[in-house]
C-alpha positions, 0 to 999 in steps of 0.5 A: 522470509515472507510477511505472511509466514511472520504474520503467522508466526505471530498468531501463533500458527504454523508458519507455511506461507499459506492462507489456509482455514486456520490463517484466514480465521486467525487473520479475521479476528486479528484484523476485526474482520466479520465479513468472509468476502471483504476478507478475500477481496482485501487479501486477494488486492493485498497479494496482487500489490505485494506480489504475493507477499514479497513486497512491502515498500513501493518505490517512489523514486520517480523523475519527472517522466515517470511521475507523469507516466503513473500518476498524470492525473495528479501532474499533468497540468502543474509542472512546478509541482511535477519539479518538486517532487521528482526524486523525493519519494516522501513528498510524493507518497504525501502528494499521492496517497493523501485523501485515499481511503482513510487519509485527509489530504492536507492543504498543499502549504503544509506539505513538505 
């Protein structure tokens, strides 16, 4: 089952895997969203990243090539790092992901 159709099982809607008038409604008061187009550019990155709905953990299992093939700019010059994180999803998620958005990066000592 897609996430949407659960989602929408949990606003109490019928669950058709679509975002129609009544689940983009419905989502904007769950989500305390106002704003008609921040909702659509949100939901149309959030269907582009999940492919449509289907995928919700990304992969982070990633060797050395592959880290410095999707995230050079955050190895390329620290092969010591490149080397402790290959292969340890998590601490590359925290590496990554931290001071995006609404994450603090924290210092690189108290990182796993």
């Amino acid at each position: 089952m897609n996430y949407l159709v659960g989602y929408q099982k949990q606003l109490g809607l019928a669950p058709d895997g679509i975002i129609g008038r009544k689940t983009a409604k419905a989502m904007m008061a769950d989500l305390n969203v106002n704003d008609r187009v921040l909702f659509a550019l949100v939901m149309g990155q959030a269907m582009h990243e999940s492919g449509q709905w289907k995928n919700f953990r990304e992969n982070l299992n990633y060797g050395q090539v592959g880290l410095l093939s999707a995230f050079r700019p955050y190895y390329e010059n620290r092969p010591l790092l490149l080397q402790e994180h290959a292969r340890k999803p998590e601490k590359i998620a925290n590496y990554v992901y931290a001071g995006r958005c609404c994450y603090r990066r924290t210092p690189v000592s108290q990182r796993k």
